[in-house]
KOLDREN-677597 format. One record per residue (C-alpha): residue in three letters; x, y negated, z negated. Coordinates in steps of 0.001 Angstrom, whole numbers, padded with zeros to 6 digits, always signed. Layout:
<rs>
ALAXYZ;...
</rs>
This chain:
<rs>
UNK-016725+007336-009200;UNK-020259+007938-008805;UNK-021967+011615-009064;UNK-021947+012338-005169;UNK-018787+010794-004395;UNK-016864+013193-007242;UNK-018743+016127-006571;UNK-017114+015377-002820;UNK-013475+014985-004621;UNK-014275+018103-006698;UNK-015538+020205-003403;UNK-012325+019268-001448;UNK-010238+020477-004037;UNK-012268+023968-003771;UNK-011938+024078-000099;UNK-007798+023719-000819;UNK-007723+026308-002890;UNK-008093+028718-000149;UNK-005915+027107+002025;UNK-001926+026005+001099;UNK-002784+022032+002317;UNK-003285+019432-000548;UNK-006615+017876-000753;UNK-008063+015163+002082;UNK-006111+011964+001041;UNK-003880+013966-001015;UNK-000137+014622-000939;UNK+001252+018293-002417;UNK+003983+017061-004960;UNK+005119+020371-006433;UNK+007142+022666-004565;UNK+006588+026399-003989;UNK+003403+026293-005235;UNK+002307+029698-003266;UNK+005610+030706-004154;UNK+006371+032200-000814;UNK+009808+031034-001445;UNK+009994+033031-004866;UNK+010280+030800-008035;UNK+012298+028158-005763;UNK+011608+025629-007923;UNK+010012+026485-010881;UNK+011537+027156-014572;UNK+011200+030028-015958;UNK+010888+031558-019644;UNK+010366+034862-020899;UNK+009347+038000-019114;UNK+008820+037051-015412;UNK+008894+038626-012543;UNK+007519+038659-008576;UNK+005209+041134-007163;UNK+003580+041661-003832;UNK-000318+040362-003666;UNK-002948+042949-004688;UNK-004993+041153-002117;UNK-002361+042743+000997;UNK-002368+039657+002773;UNK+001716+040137+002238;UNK+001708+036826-000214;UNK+004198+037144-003738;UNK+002674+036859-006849;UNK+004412+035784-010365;UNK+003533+037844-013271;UNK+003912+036644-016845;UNK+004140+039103-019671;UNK+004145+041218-021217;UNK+004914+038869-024381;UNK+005692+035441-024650;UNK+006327+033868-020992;UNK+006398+030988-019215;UNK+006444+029405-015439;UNK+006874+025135-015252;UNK+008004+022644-012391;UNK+009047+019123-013613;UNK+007855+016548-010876;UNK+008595+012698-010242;UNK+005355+010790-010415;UNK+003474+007707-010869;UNK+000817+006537-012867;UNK-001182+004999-010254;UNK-003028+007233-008051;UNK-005420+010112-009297;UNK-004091+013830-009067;UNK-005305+017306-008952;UNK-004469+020414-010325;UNK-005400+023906-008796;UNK-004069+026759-010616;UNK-005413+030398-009320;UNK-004630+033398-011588;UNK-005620+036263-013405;UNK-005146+036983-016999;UNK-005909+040144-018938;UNK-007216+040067-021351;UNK-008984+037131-020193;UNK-008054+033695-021962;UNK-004643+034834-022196;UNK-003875+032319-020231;UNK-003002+028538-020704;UNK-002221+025874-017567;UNK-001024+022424-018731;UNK+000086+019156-016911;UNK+002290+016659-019281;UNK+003260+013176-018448;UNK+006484+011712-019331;UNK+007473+008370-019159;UNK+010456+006995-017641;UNK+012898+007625-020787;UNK+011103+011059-020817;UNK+009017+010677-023273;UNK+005937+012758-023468;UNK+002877+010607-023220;UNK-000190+013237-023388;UNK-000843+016094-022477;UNK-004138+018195-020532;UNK-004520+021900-021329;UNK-006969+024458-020393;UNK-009477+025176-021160;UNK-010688+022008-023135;UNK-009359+019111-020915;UNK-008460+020984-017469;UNK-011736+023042-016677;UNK-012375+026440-014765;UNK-013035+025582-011103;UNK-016257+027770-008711;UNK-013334+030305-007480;UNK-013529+033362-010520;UNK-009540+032611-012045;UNK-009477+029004-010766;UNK-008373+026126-012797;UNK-009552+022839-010964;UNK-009001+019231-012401;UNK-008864+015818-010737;UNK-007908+013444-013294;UNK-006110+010218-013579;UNK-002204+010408-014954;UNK-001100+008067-018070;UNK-000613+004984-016603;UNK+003284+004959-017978;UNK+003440+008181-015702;UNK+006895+008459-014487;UNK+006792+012167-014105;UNK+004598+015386-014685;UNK+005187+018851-015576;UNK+002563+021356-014473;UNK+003124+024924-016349;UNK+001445+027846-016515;UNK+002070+030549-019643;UNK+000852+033301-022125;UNK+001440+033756-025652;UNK+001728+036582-027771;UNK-001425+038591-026736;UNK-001000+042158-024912;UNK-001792+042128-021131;UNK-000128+040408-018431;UNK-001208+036806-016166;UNK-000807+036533-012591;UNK-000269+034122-010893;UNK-001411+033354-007071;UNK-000664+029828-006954;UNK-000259+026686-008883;UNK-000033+023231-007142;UNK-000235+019733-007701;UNK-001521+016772-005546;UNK-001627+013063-005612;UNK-003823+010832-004331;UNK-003112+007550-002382;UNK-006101+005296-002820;UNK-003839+002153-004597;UNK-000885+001678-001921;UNK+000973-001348-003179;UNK+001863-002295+000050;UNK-001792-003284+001216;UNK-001619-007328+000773;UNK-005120-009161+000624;UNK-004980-011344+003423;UNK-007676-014051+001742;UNK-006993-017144-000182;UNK-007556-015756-003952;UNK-007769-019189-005445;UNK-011136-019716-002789;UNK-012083-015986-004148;UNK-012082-016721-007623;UNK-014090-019964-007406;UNK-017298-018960-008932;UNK-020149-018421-006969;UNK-022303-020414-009437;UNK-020163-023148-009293;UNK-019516-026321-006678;UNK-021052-026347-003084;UNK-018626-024048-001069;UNK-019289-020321-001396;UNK-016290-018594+000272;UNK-016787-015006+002198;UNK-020232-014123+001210;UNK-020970-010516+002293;UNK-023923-010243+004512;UNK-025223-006741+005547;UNK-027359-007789+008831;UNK-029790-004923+009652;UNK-032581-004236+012025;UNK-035854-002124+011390;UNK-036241-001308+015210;UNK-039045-003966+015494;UNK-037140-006790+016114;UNK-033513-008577+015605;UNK-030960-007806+012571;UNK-031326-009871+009683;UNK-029431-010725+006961;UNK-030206-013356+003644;UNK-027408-015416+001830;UNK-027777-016524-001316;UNK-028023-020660-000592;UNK-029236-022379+002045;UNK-026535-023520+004307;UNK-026435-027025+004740;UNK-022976-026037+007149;UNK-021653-023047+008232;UNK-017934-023149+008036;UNK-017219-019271+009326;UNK-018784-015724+010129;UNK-016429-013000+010336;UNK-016835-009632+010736;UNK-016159-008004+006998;UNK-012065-007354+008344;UNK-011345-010933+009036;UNK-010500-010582+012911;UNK-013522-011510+014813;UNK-015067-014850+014583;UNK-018856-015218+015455;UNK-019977-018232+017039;UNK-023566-019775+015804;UNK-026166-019758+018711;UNK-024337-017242+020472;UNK-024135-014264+017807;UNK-026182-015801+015313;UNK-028516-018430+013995;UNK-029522-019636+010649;UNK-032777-020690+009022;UNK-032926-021441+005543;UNK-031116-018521+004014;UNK-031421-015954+006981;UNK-028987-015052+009309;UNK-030131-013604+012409;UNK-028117-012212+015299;UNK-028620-013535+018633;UNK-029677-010224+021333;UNK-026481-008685+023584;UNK-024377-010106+020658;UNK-021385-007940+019089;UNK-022054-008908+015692;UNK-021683-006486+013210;UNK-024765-004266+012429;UNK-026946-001659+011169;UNK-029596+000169+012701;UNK-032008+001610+009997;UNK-032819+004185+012291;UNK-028923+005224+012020;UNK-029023+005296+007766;UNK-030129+008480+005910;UNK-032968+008292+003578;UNK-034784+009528+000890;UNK-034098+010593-002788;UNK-030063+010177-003277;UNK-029021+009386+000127;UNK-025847+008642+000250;UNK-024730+005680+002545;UNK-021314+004021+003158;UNK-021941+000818+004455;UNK-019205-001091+003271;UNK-016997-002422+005900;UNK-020628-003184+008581;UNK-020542-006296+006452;UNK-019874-009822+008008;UNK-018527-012645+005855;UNK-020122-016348+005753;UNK-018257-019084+004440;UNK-020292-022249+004142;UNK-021657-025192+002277;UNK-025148-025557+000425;UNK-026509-027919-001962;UNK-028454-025332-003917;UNK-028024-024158-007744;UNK-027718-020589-008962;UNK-030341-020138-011066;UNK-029473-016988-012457;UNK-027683-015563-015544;UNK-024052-016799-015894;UNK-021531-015121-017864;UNK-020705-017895-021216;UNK-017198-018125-022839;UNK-016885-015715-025485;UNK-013246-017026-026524;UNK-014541-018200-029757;UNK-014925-014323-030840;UNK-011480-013111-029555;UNK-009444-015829-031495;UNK-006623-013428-031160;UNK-006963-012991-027507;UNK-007171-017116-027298;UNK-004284-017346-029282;UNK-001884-015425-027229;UNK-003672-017137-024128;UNK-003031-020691-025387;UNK+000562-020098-026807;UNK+001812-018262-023317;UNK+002192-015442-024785;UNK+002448-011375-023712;UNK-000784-010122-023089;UNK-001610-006593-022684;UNK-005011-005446-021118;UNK-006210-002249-020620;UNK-008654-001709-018485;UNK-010477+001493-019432;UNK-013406+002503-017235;UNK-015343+004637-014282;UNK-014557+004146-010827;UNK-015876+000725-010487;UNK-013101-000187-012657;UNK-010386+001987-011032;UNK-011335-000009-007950;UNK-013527+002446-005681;UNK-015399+000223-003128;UNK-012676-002310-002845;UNK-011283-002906+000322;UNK-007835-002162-000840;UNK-008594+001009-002127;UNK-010330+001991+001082;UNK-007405+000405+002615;UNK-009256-001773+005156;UNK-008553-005269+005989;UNK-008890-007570+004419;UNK-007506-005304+001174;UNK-009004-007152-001550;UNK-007904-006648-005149;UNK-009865-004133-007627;UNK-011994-006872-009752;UNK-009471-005949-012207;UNK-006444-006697-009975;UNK-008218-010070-009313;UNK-009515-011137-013239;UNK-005783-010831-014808;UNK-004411-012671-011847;UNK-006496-015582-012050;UNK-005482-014897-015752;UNK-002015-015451-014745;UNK-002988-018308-012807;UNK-005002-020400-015014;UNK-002923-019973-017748;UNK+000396-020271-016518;UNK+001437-016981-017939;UNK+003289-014371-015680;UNK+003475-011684-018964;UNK-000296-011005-019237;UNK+000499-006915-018756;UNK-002570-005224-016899;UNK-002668-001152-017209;UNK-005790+000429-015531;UNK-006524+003621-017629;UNK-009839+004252-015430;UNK-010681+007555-014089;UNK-013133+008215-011190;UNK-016000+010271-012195;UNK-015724+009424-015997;UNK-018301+009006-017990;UNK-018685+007723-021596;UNK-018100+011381-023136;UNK-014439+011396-021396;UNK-014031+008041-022648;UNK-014537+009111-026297;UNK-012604+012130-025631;UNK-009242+009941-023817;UNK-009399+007082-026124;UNK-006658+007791-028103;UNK-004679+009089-025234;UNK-004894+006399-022196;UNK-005413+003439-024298;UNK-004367+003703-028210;UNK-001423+004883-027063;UNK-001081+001361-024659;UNK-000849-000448-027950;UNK-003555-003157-026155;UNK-004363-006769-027043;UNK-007348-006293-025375;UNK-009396-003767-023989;UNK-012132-004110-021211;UNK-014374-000776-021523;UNK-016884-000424-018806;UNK-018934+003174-018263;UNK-022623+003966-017488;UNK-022291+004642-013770;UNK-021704+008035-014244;UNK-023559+008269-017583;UNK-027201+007832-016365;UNK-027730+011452-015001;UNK-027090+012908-018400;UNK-026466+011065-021322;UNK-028928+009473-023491;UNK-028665+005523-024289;UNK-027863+006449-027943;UNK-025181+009537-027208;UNK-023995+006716-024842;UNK-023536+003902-027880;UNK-022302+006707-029712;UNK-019272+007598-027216;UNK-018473+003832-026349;UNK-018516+002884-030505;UNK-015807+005894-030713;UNK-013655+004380-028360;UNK-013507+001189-030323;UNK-012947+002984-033566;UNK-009758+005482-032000;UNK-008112+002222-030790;UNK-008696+000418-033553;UNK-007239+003169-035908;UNK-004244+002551-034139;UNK-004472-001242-033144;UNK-006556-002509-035994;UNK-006287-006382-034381;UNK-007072-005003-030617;UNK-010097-007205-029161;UNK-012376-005576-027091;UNK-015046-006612-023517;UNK-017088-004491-023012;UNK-018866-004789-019553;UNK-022294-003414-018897;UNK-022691-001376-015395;UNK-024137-003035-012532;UNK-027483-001385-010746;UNK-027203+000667-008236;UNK-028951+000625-005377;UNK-032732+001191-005880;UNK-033403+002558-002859;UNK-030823+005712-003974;UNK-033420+006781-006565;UNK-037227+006244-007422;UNK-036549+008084-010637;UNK-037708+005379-013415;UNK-035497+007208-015934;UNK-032192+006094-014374;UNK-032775+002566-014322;UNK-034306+002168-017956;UNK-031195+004214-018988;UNK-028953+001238-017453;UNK-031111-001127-019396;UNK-030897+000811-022427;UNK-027032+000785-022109;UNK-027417-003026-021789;UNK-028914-003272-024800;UNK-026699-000721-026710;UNK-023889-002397-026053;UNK-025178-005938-026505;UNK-026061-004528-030025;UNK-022218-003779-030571;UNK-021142-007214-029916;UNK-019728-009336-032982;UNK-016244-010711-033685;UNK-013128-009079-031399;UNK-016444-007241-028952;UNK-018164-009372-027027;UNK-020107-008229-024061;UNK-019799-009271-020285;UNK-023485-008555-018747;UNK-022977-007187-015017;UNK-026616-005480-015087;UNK-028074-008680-015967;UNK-026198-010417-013534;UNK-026179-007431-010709;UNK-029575-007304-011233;UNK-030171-011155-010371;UNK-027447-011089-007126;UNK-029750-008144-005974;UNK-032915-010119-006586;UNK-031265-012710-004368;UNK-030180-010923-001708;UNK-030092-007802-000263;UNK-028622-004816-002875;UNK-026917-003457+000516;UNK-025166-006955+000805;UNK-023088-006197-002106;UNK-022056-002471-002327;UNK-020026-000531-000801;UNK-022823+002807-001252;UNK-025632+003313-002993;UNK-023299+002977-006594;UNK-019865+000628-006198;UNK-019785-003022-005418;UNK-018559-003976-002479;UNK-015421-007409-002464;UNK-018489-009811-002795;UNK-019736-008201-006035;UNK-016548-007420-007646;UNK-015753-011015-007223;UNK-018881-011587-009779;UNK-017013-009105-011723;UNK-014037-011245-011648;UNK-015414-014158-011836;UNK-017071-013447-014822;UNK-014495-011707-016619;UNK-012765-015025-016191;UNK-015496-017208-017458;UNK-015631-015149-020439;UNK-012030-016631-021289;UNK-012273-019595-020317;UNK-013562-022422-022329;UNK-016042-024745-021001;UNK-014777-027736-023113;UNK-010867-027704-022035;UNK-009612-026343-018774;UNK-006962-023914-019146;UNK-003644-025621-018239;UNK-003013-025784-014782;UNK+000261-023681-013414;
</rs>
């Protein structure tokens, strides 16, 4: 997820801390985490025992120690949502302490583990342990624990709970036609649910540009699906622009009603409406080639109908924030991810190409080097999609950034010497978010880093060339969902290119 949007995630979890609810969005999954029922619930090991709050608010209180001791609460879970951990205690001497969540899979195997203080970090609230963080994807439960080793002194404990998110809910269907989705926008004369953000200026109608010139309009929809505009009575067309016809109820925005200036932050996706039509134009623009020919193992399990596993390691973007699914909306589009390995499944007639999302919202490359070997060595991958740098450009430095994304290739390689890797370069954000030059060169830079690491088993799929071209085209606001995530119509060019980068021009892949 972008800065703003995690600091959000990261503020809501403070604001639970001092209440007993889970965060916005967020289901409590552990039980007695105040532990007003006593240790209902929890394991216990050592010397432990319940005491009445020092605070006199007439809560209970679990104190570890002295010695070796131990409090942990096994938890049925999935690898699919985000979670957050929110541990408040107080340890003397100070460190003493140690809060952990583990993730088993379904046989009860551990998968990985995050401990304070090096992967779960110390939240605003003095004794707070705050983390939201994305489960191993083979998550089929989770132990949260708190303890204390050896060292004099006592921890106490005020509360330790657990919390799942619910932005992937399986049952959201995408009500489109995916096969019309996944026909690419730079190819053929039909361009199928083209966003369009129309928008007024207060000096005269809403406008919005497509990227052709309509030679017929086929359909305008609001962005859900369930309204149907009629030409010359919400809009009309000339050349590319859309306009909306006065007294109309087509979807709009006012810039009068958008907040501005350095790092506004403004959720637009959804005011969207969608054009189908046909043109007779040609994209002129930078199209993603086949890079088969460097993956020959990839091809090889492709072409022989073989199991394929992908995992998709990544920021938000790649977890899917911005989709309509995820902000479970009509019409519930696919993650880009969702969508590339089904038209993988499609195309090649192949219903055991495996996809496991290891992407974490708010990650940047430095948490990719640092969960490498942990949400995708340990996936055993035939290939690997890597895609950071919306979260990097604040802070890291184009070669600290090379640095962290040429560690991730090494730690699954070291592990999976024949993995094959994509790396995808980020796609711009918005430029009217920031005027600061040094963001957008760093985005370039990345570009460029990471064209530099391409070579047999890494090639490179080039979203901030092609981003950068779509938002030269139309208007940026036309494809995102805020000033950082791409909206359905841009993570279709994510798909869409993904696809094209397996997919020979020569020889169609086999048809289902």
């Amino acid at each position: 997820m972008g800065r703003i949007g995690f600091l959000i995630l990261i503020a809501t979890g403070l604001n639970f801390v001092a209440s007993a609810s889970a965060p916005t969005g967020a289901t409590r999954i552990s039980t007695n985490p105040d532990f007003t029922e006593g240790l209902n619930g929890w394991r216990t090991s050592g010397a432990v025992h319940l005491e009445q709050s020092a605070s006199g608010d007439g809560g209970t209180e679990v104190v570890l120690g002295p010695g070796v001791a131990s409090i942990r609460q096994h938890i049925t879970a999935d690898g699919n949502n985000h979670m957050m951990v929110s541990v408040l205690l107080h340890a003397v001497p100070a460190g003493s302490a140690m809060v952990a969540v583990r993730f088993f899979d379904g046989r009860g195997r551990e998968l990985m583990p995050l401990r304070s203080p090096t992967d779960l970090r110390a939240g605003k609230t003095p004794g707070s342990i705050e983390e939201y963080f994305r489960p191993h994807p083979l998550t089929a439960s989770v132990e949260i624990s708190v303890s204390k080793g050896n060292a004099p002194g006592t921890v106490t404990v005020e509360r330790a709970e657990l919390d799942q998110y619910h932005d992937d809910d399986s049952a959201l269907r995408g009500t489109q036609d995916t096969a019309a989705l996944m026909q690419p926008f730079w190819q053929g004369s039909l361009v199928t649910d083209e966003a369009v953000l129309l928008s007024a200026d207060g000096k005269g109608p809403a406008t919005g540009t497509l990227m052709f010139a309509p030679e017929k309009i086929l359909s305008v929809t609001s962005y859900d699906g369930t309204v149907q505009y009629r030409e010359g009575v919400d809009y009309t067309v000339e050349g590319r622009t859309l306009t909306a016809v006065a007294g109309s109820a087509i979807s709009e925005v006012q810039d009068s009603d958008l907040k501005h200036g350095e790092l506004a932050w403004n959720v637009i996706g959804g005011k969207q409406i969608l054009v189908t039509y046909r043109h007779s134009g040609r994209w002129t623009g930078p199209v993603q080639p086949y890079v088969g020919s460097e993956l020959p193992r990839t091809m090889r399990l492709l072409r022989q109908h073989r199991p394929v596993r992908i995992v998709a390691f990544g920021d938000s973007i790649t977890y899917g924030i911005g989709s309509s699914h995820m902000d479970q909306i009509p019409p519930y589009q696919p993650p880009w991810v969702d969508l590339f390995v089904g038209d993988l499944r499609r195309a090649w007639n192949d219903p055991d190409i495996q996809l496991l999302n290891s992407s974490q919202s708010g990650a940047a490359s430095d948490w990719a080097h640092a969960m490498a070997g942990r949400m995708v060595a340990s996936l055993h991958p035939d290939l690997v999609t890597v895609a950071f740098g919306q979260n990097d450009f604040w802070r890291i430095t184009p070669a600290a950034f090379a640095a962290n994304i040429s560690t991730v290739l090494r730690a699954v390689r070291a592990a999976n010497p024949h993995a094959e890797f994509l790396l995808l370069s980020t796609t711009r954000f918005d430029p009217a978010y920031t005027s600061d030059p040094l963001y957008w060169n760093r985005v370039t830079d990345y570009d460029a880093r990471l064209r530099a690491m391409a070579g047999a088993g890494v090639q490179l799929v080039d979203m901030t060339a092609i981003s950068g071209a779509v938002f030269a085209a139309k208007e940026p606001r036309d494809c995102l969902n805020d000033p950082l995530h791409p909206n359905d119509y841009l993570s279709r060019w994510y798909a869409q290119s993904m696809v094209a980068a397996l997919t020979p021009e020569s020889a169609s892949p086999p048809s289902p």
